[in-house]
C-alpha positions as CSV (number, residue, x, y, z in Angstrom):
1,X,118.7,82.8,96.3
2,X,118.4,79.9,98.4
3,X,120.7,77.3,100.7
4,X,119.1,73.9,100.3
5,X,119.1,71.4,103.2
6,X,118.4,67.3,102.0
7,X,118.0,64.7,104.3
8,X,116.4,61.7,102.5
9,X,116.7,59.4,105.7
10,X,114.3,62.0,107.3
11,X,112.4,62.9,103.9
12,X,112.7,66.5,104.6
13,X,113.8,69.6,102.9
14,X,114.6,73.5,103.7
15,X,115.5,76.4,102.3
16,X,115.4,80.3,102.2
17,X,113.4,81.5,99.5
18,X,112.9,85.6,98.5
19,X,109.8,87.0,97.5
20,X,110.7,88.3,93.5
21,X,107.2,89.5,92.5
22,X,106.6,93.1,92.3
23,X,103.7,92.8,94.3
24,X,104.9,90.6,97.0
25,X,103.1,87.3,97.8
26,X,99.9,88.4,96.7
27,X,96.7,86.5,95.7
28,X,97.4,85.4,92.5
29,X,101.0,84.2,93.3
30,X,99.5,82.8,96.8
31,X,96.6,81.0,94.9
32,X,99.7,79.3,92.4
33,X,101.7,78.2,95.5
34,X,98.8,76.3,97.1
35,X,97.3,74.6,93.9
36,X,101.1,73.7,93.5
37,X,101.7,72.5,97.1
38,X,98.4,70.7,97.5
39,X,99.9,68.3,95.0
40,X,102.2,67.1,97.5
41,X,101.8,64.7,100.2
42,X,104.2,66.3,102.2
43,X,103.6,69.0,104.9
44,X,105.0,72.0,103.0
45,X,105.2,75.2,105.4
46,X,106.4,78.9,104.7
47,X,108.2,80.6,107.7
48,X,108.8,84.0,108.1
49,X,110.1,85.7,111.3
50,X,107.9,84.0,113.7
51,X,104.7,83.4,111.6
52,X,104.5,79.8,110.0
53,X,102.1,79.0,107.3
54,X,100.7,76.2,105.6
55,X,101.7,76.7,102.2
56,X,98.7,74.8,101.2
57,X,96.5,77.6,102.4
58,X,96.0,80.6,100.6
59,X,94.7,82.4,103.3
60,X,97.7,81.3,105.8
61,X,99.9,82.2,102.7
62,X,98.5,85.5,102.0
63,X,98.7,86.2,106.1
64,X,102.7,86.1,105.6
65,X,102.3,89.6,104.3
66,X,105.6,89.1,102.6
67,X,106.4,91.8,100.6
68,X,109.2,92.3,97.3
69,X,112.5,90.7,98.7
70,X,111.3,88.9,102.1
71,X,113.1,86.4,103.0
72,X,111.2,83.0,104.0
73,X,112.0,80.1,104.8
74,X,111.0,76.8,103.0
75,X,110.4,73.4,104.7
76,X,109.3,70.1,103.5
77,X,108.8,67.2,105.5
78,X,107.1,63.8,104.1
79,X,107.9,61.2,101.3
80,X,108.1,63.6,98.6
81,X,109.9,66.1,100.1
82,X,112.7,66.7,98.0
83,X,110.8,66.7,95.0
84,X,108.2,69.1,96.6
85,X,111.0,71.6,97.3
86,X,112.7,71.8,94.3
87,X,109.3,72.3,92.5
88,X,108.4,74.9,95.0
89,X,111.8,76.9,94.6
90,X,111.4,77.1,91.1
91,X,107.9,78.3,91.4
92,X,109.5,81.3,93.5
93,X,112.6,81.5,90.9
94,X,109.8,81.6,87.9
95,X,107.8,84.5,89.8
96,X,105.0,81.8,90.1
97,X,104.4,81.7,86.8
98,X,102.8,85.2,86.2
């Protein structure tokens, strides 16, 4: 499900993530993975294809359009990174908690 990249000289953190809900990344899933990254101090950013998105921001979230299965990528960078990312990936792992 995902390939995890730590670097705590740097603070950062990356990894693929896939898209498990039925739905896709949908507002109720996107609104959970804000509230969730908002308590970070990091910059936390969702990447797919060529569209990045602040994964702070519903609306850049739910602009993804990622679908059942899509791939995305995860990054983290900032003081909490690591602990960001591994909260993050288990929000995607639990279906954000639906």
């Amino acid at each position: 499900m995902s390939q995890m990249r730590e670097n705590s000289a740097s603070e950062s953190f990356s990894a693929t993530v896939t898209i498990m809900d039925n739905y896709g990344l949908h507002a109720r899933p996107a609104a959970n993975l804000a509230r969730t990254a908002q308590a970070f101090k990091s910059e936390i950013r969702l990447i797919s294809g060529d569209q990045t998105a602040d994964a702070k921001s519903i609306l850049d979230l739910l602009s993804l359009a990622a679908g059942r299965n899509t791939e995305l990528t995860l990054e983290c960078n900032g003081e909490d990174a690591p602990e960001a990312g591994e909260t993050l990936l288990k929000l995607f792992q639990d279906k954000f908690n639906l």
